[in-house]
N, CA, C and O atoms as a Tinker XYZ file with bonds, in Angstrom:
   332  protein
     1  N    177.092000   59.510000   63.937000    73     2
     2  CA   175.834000   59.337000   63.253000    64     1     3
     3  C    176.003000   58.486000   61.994000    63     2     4     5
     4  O    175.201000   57.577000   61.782000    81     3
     5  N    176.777000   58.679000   61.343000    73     3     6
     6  CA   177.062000   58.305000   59.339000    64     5     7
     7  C    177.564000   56.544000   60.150000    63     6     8     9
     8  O    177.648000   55.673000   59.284000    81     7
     9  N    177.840000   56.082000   61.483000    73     7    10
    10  CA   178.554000   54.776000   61.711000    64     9    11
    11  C    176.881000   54.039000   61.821000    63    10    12    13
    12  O    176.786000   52.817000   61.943000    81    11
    13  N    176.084000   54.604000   61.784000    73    11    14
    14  CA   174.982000   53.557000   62.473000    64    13    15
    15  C    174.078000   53.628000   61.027000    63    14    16    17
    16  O    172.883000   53.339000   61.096000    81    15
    17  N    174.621000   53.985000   59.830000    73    15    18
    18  CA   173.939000   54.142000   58.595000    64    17    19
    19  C    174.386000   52.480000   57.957000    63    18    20    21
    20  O    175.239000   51.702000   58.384000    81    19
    21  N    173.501000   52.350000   56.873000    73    19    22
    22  CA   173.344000   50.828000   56.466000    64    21    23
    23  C    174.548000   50.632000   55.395000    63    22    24    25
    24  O    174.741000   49.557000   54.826000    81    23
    25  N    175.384000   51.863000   55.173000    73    23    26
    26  CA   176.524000   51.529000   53.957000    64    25    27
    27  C    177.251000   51.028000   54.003000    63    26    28    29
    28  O    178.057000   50.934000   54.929000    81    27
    29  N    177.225000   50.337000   52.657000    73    27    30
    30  CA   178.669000   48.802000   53.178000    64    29    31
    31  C    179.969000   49.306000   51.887000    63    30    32    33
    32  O    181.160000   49.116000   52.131000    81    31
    33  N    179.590000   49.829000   50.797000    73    31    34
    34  CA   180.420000   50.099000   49.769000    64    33    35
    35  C    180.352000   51.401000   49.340000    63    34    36    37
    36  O    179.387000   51.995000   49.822000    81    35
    37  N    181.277000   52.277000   48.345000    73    35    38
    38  CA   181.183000   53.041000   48.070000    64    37    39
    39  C    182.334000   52.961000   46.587000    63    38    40    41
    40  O    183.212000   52.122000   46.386000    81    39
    41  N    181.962000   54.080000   45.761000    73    39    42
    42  CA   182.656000   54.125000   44.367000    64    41    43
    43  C    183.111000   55.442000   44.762000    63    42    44    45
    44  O    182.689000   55.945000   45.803000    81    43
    45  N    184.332000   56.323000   43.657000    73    43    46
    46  CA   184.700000   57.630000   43.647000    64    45    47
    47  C    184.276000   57.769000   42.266000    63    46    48    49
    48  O    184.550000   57.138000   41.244000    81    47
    49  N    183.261000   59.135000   42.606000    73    47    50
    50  CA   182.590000   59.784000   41.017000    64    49    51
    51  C    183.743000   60.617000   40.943000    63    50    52    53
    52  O    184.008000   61.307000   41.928000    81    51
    53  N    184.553000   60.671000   39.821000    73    51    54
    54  CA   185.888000   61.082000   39.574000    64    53    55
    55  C    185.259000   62.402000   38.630000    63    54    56    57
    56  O    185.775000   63.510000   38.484000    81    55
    57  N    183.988000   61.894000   38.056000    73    55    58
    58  CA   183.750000   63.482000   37.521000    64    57    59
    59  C    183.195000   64.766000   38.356000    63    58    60    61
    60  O    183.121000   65.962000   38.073000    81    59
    61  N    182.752000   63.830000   39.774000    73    59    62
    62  CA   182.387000   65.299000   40.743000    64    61    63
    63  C    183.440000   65.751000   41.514000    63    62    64    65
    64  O    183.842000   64.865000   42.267000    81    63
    65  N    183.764000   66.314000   41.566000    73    63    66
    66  CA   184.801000   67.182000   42.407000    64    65    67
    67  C    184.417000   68.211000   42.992000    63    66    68    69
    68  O    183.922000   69.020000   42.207000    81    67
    69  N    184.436000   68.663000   44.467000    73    67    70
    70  CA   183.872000   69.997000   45.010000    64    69    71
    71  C    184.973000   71.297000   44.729000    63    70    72    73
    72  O    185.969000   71.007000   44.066000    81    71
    73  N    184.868000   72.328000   45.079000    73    71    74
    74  CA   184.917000   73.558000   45.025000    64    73    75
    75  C    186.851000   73.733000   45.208000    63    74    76    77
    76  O    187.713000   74.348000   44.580000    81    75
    77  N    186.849000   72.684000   46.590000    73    75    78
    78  CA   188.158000   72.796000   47.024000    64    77    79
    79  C    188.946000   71.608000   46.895000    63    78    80    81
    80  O    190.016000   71.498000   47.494000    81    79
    81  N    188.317000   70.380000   45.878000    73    79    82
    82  CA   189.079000   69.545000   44.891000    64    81    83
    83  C    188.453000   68.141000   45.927000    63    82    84    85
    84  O    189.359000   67.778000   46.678000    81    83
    85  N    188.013000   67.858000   45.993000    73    83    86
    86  CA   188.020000   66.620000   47.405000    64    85    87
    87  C    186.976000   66.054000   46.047000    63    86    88    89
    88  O    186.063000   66.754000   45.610000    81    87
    89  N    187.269000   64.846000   45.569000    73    87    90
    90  CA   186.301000   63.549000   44.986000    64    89    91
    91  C    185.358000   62.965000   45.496000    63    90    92    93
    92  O    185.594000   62.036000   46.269000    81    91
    93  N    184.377000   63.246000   45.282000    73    91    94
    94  CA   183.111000   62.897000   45.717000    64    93    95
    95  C    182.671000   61.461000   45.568000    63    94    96    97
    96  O    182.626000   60.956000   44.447000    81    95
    97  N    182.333000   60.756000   46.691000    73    95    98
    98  CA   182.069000   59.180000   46.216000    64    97    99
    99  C    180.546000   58.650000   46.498000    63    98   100   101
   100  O    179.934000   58.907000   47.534000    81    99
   101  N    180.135000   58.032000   45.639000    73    99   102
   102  CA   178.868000   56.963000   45.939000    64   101   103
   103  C    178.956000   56.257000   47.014000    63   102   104   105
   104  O    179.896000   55.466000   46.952000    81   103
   105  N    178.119000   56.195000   48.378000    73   103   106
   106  CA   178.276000   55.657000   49.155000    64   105   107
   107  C    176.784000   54.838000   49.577000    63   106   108   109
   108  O    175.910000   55.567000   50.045000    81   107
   109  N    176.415000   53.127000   49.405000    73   107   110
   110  CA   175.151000   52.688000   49.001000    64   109   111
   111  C    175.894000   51.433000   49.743000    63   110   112   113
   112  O    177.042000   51.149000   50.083000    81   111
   113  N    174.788000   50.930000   49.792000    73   111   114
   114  CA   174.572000   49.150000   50.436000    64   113   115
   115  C    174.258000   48.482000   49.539000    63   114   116   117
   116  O    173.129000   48.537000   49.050000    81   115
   117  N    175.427000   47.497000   49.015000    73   115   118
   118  CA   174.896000   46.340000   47.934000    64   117   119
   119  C    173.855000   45.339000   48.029000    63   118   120   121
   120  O    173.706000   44.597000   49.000000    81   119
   121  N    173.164000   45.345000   47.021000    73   119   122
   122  CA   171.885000   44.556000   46.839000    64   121   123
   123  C    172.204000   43.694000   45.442000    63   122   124   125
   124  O    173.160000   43.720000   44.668000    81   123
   125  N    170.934000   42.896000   45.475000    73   123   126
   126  CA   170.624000   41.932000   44.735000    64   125   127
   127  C    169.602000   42.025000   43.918000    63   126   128   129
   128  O    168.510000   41.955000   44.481000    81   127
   129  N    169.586000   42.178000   42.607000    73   127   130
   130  CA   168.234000   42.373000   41.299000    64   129   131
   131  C    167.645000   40.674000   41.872000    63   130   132   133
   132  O    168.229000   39.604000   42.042000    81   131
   133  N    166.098000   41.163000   42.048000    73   131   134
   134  CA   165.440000   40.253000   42.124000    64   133   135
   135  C    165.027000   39.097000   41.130000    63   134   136   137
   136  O    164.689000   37.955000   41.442000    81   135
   137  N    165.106000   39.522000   40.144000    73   135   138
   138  CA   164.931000   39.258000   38.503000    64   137   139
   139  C    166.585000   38.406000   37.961000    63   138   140   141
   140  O    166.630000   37.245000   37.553000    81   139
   141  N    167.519000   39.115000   38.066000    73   139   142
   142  CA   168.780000   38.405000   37.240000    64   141   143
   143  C    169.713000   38.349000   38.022000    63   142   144   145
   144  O    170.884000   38.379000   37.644000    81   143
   145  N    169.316000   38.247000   39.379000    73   143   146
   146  CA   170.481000   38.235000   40.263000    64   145   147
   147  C    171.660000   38.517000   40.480000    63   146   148   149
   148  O    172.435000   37.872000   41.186000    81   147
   149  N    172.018000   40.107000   39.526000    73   147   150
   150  CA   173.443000   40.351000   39.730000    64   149   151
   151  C    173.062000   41.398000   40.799000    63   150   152   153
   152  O    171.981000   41.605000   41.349000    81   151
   153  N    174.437000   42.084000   40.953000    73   151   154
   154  CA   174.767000   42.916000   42.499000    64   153   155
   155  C    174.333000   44.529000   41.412000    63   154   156   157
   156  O    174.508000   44.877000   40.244000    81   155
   157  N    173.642000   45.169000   42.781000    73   155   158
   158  CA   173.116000   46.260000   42.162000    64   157   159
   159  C    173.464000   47.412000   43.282000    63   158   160   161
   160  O    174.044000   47.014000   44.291000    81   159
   161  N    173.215000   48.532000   43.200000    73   159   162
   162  CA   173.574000   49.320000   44.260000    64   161   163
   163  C    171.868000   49.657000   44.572000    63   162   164   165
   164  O    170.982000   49.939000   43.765000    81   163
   165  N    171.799000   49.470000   46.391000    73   163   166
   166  CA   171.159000   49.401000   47.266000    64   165   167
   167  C    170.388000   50.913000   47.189000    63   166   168   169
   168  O    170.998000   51.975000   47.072000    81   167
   169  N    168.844000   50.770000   47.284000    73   167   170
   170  CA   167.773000   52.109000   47.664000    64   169   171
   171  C    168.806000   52.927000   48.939000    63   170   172   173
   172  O    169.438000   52.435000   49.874000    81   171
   173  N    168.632000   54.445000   48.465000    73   171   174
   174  CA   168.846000   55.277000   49.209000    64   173   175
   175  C    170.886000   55.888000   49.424000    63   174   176   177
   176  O    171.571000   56.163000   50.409000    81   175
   177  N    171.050000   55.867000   48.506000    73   175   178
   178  CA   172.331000   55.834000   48.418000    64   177   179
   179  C    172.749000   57.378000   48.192000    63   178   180   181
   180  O    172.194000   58.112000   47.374000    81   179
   181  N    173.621000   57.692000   48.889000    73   179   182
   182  CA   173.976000   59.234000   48.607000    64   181   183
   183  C    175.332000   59.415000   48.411000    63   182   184   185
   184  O    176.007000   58.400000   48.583000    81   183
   185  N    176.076000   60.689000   48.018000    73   183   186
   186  CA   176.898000   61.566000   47.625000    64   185   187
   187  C    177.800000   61.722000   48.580000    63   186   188   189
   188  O    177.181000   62.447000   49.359000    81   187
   189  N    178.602000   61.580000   48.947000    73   187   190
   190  CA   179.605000   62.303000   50.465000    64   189   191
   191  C    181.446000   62.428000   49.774000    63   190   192   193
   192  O    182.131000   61.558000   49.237000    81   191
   193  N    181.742000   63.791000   50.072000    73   191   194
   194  CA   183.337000   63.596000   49.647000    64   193   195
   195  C    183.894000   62.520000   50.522000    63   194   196   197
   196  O    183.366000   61.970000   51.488000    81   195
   197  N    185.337000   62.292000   49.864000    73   195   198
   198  CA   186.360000   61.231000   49.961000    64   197   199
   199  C    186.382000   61.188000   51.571000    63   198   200   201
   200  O    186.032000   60.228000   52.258000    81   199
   201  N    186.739000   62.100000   51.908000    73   199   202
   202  CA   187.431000   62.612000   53.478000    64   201   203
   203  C    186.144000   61.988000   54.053000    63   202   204   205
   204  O    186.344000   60.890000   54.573000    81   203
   205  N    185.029000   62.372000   54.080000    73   203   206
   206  CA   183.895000   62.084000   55.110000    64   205   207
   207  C    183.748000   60.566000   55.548000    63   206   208   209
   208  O    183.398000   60.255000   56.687000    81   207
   209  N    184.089000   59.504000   54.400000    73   207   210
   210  CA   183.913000   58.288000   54.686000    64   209   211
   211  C    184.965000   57.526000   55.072000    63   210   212   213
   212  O    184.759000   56.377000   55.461000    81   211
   213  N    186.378000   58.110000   55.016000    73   211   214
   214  CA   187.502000   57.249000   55.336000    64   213   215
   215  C    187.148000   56.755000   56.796000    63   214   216   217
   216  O    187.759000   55.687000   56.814000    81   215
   217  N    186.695000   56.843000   57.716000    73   215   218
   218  CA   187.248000   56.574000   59.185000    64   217   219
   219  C    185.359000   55.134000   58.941000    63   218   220   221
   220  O    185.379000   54.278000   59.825000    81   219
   221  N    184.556000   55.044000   58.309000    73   219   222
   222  CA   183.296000   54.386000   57.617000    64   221   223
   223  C    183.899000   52.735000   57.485000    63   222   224   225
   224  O    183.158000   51.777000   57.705000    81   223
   225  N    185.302000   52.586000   57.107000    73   223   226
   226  CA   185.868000   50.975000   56.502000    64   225   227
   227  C    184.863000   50.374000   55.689000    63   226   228   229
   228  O    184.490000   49.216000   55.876000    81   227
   229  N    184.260000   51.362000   54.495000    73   227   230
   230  CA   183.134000   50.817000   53.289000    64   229   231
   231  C    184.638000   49.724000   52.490000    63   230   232   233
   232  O    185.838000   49.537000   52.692000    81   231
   233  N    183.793000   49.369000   51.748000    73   231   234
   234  CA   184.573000   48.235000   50.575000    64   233   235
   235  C    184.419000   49.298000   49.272000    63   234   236   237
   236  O    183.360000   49.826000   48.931000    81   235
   237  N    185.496000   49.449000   48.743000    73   235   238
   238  CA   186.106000   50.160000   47.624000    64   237   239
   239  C    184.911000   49.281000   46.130000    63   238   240   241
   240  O    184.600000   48.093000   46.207000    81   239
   241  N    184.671000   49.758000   45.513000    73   239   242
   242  CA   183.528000   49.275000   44.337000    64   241   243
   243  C    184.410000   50.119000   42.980000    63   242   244   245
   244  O    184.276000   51.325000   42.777000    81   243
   245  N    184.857000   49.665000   42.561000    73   243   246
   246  CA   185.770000   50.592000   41.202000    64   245   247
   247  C    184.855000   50.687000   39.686000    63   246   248   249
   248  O    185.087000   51.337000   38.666000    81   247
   249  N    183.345000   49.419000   40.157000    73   247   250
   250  CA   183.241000   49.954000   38.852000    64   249   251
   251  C    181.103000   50.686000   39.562000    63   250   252   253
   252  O    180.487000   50.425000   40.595000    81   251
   253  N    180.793000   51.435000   38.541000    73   251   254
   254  CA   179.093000   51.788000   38.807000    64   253   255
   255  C    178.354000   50.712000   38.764000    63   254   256   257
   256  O    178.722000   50.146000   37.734000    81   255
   257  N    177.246000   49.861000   39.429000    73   255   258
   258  CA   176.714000   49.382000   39.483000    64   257   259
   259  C    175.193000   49.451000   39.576000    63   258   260   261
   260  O    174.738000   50.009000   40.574000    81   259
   261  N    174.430000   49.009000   38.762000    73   259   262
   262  CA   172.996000   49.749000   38.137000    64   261   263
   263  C    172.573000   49.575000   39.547000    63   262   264   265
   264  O    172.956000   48.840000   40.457000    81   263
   265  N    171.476000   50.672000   39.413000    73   263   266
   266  CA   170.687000   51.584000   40.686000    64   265   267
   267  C    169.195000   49.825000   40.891000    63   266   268   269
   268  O    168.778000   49.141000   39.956000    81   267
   269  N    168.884000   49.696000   42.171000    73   267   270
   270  CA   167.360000   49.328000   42.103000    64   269   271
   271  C    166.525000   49.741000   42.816000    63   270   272   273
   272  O    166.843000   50.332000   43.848000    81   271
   273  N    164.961000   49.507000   42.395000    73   271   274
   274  CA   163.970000   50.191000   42.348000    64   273   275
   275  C    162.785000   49.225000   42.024000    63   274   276   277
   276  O    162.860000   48.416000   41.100000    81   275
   277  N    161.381000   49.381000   43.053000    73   275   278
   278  CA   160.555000   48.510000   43.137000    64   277   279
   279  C    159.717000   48.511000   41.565000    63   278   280   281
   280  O    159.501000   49.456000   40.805000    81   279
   281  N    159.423000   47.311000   41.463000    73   279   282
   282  CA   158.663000   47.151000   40.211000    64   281   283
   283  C    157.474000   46.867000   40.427000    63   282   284   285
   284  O    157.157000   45.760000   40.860000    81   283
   285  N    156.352000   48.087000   40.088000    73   283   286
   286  CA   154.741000   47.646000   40.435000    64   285   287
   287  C    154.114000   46.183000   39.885000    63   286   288   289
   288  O    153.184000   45.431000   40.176000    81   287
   289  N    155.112000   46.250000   38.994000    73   287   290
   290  CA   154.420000   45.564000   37.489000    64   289   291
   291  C    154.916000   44.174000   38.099000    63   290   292   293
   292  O    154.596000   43.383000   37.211000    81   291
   293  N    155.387000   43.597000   38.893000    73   291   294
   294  CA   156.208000   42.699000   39.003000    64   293   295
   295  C    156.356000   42.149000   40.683000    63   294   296   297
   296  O    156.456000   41.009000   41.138000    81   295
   297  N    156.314000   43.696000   41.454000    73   295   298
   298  CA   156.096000   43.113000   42.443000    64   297   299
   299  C    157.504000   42.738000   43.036000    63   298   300   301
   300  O    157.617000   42.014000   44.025000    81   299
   301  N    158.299000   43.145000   42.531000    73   299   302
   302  CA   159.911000   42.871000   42.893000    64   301   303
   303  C    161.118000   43.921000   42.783000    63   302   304   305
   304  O    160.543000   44.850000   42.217000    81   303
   305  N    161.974000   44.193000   42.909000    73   303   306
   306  CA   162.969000   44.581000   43.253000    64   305   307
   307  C    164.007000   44.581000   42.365000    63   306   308   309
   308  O    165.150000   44.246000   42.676000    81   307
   309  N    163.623000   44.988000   41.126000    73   307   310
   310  CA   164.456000   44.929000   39.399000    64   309   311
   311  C    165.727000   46.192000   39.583000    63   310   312   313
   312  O    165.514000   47.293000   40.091000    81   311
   313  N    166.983000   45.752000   39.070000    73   311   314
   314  CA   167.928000   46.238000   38.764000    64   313   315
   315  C    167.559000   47.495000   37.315000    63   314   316   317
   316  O    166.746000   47.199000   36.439000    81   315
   317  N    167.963000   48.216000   37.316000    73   315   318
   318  CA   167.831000   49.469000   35.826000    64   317   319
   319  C    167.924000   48.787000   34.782000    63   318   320   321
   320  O    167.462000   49.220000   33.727000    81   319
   321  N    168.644000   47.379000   34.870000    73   319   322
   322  CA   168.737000   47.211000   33.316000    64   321   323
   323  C    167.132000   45.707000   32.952000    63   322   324   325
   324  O    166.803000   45.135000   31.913000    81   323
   325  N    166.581000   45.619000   34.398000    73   323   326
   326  CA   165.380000   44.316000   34.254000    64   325   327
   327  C    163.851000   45.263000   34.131000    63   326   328   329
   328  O    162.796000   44.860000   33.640000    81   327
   329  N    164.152000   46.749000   34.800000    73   327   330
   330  CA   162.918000   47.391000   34.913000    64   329   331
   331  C    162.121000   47.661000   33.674000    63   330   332
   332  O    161.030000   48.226000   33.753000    81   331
């Protein structure tokens, strides 16, 4: 099921850790701020420990990359830091 999902990258949130130690990572499809054209992390992005995505071959992302989100006002597809 998780192979036919749209994720291409993922980060490790090093401050979540579950119960029985496994690092929890950001797992999202890179996008593009419509506005300033840097790389943003893709609508709909979720949470999954380390283990769940290894067998996935996402691209490793080491640093956070601002969230995007439609802009009424604008009519476009603004990165957190254009909204």
């Amino acid at each position: 099921m998780l192979n036919n999902l749209p994720y291409t990258h993922f980060y490790p949130d090093t401050e979540t850790v579950t119960a029985g130690g496994l690092i929890m990572c950001r797992v999202f499809q890179r996008d593009t701020c419509e506005t300033c054209g840097e790389p943003t992390e893709g609508p709909n992005a979720v949470q999954m420990d380390y283990t769940s995505i290894l067998h996935l071959k996402l691209i490793a992302q080491f640093e956070q990359l601002p969230e995007i989100g439609y802009n009424d006002e604008t009519g476009k597809c603004d990165c957190d830091n254009c909204a």
